[in-house]
LOSELO-414821 format. One record per residue (C-alpha): residue in three letters; z, y, x. Coordinates in steps of 0.25 Angstrom, whole numbers, plus 5000, padded with zeros to 4 digits. Example, Ala and Ser with C-alpha at 12.3 -4.5 7.8 and 13.67 -1.06 7.14 Angstrom:
! LOSELO-414821
ala503149825049 ser502949965055 
This chain:
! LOSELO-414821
unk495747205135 unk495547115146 unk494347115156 unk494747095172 unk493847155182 unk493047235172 unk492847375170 unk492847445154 unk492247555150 unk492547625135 unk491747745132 unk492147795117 unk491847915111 unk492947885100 unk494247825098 unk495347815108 unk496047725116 unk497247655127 unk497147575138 unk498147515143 unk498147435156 unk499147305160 unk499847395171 unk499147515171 unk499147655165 unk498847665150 unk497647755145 unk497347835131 unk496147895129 unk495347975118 unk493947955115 unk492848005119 unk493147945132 unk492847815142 unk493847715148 unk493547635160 unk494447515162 unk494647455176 unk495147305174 unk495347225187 unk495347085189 unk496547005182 unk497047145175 unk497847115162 unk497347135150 unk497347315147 unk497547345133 unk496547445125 unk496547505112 unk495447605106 unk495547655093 unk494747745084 unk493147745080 unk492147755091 unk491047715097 unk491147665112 unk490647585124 unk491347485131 unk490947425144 unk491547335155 unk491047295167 unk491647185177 unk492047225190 unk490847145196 unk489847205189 unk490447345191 unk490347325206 unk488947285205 unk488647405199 unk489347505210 unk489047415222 unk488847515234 unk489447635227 unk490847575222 unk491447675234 unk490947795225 unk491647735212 unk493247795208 unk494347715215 unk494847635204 unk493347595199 unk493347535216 unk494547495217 unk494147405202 unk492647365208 unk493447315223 unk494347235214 unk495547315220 unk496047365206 unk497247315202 unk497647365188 unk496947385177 unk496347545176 unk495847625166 unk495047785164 unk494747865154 unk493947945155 unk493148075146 unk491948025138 unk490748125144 unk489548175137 unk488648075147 unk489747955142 unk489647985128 unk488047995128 unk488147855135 unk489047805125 unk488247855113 unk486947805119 unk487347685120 unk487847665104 unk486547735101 unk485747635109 unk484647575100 unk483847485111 unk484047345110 unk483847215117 unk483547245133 unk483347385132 unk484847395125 unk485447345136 unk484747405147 unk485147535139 unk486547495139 unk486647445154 unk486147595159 unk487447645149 unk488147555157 unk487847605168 unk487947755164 unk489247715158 unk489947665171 unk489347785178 unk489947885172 unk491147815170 unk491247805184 unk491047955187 unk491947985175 unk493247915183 unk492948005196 unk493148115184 unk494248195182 unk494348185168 unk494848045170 unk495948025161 unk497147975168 unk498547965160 unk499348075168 unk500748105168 unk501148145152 unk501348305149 unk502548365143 unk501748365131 unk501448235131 unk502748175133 unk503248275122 unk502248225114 unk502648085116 unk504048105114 unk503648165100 unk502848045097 unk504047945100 unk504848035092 unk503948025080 unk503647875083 unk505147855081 unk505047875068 unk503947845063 unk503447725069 unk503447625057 unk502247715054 unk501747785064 unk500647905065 unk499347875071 unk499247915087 unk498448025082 unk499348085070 unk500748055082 unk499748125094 unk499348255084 unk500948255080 unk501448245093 unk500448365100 unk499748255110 unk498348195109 unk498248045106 unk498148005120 unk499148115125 unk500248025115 unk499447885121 unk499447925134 unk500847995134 unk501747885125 unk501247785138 unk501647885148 unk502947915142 unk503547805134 unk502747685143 unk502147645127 unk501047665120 unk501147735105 unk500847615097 unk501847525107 unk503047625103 unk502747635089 unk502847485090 unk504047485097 unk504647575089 unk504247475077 unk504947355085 unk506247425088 unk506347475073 unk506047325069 unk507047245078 unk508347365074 unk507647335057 unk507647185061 unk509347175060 unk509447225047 unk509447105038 unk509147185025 unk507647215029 unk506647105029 unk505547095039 unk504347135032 unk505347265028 unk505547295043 unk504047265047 unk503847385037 unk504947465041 unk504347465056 unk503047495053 unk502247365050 unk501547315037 unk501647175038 unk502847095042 unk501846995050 unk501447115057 unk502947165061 unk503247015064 unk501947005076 unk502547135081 unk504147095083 unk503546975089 unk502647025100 unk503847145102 unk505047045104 unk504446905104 unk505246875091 unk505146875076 unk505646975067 unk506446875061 unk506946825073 unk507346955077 unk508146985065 unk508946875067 unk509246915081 unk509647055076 unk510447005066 unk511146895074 unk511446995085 unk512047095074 unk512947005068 
């Protein structure tokens, strides 16, 4: 995702998610809840993936048209949101924060809305504002969710994981069945797999797969496709794009450097 100098706001009542900012501090989060996205001017591009059935609203707002809305009263708004509208941040930020009754109502009010034409948007801009409101108040809250420092039963947790992964990453278990295993919510394993390895889940397990792939790659008796499944992937195609976005190379090519190196 990619929208300098805009803020995002995600309220879903389902589902679950990461963000991960260019240079900044990645963040899980479980459904219901509400993320609000600080994106500078020229900030790279942050990567955001939600997952699971649900039903959500989505806003973003440019810096321009956020200052508008707080002119004369941005001295009263949470450091990092005026430090965004004074143009002074410089990394990409992002908040989670605990979807409320008053958020909820707001978010189901506005999927039930049956006005149409003028009055529908009229309708929706008052949510709007509602909206950035009490998202506002909710990051002066503190049950804002900041990633702290991973537990002992995190880190045991994660290590369990990696264990597991170990072996069974040519077919993994889902995040939820490896969480339940584990003893750790999904986010506690998101959240503590970036804390202690410096990765996330599905980068190891990909990892994992590359590493298994290259050692498999210097036997000359099994063919690619044989090794694409060995590692985890259906289709050879598939298991080709992979080694080439992993080590700029073709399987192939990569099997002739093995075996050159070998002999």
């Amino acid at each position: 995702m990619s929208s300098p100098d805009t803020a995002h706001i995600y309220l879903a009542n389902g589902g679950d998610g990461e963000y991960v900012p260019a240079g900044g501090e990645p963040l899980s989060f479980e459904a219901p809840a509400a993320l609000i996205m600080l994106e500078p001017a020229g900030a790279a591009a942050a990567e955001v993936c939600f997952a699971g059935d649900t039903q959500y609203i989505y806003i973003a707002i440019q810096r321009d048209a956020l200052q508008a809305i707080f002119a004369g009263c941005a001295h009263e708004l949470p450091l990092v949101l005026q430090s965004f509208l004074k143009g002074d941040l410089r990394h990409t930020v992002g908040r989670a924060v605990r979807l409320d009754g008053s958020l909820l109502r707001c978010l189901g009010e506005v999927h039930d809305c049956a006005a149409t034409g003028g009055r529908r948007r009229l309708f929706l801009q008052a949510k709007v504002s509602e909206i950035v409101c009490r998202m506002v108040d909710a990051l002066e809250c503190r049950e804002a969710l900041h990633l702290a420092e991973a537990t002992p039963t995190t880190v045991r947790g994660v290590f369990k994981a990696q264990n597991l992964l170990a072996e069974k990453f040519a077919a993994p278990p889902t995040l939820e069945e490896l969480a339940e295993t584990v003893g750790l919510s999904r986010s506690s394993l998101c959240n503590g797999f970036r804390q202690v390895l410096g990765t996330s889940v599905f980068d190891y397990i990909h990892e994992l797969r590359m590493q298994k792939a290259l050692l498999l790659l210097g036997d000359r008796d099994a063919s690619i496709t044989q090794i694409a499944y060995a590692v985890g992937y259906n289709r050879a195609s598939s298991f080709s794009v992979a080694v080439q976005r992993r080590f700029g190379t073709t399987p192939s090519e990569l099997r002739r450097k093995a075996i050159a190196s070998a002999g």
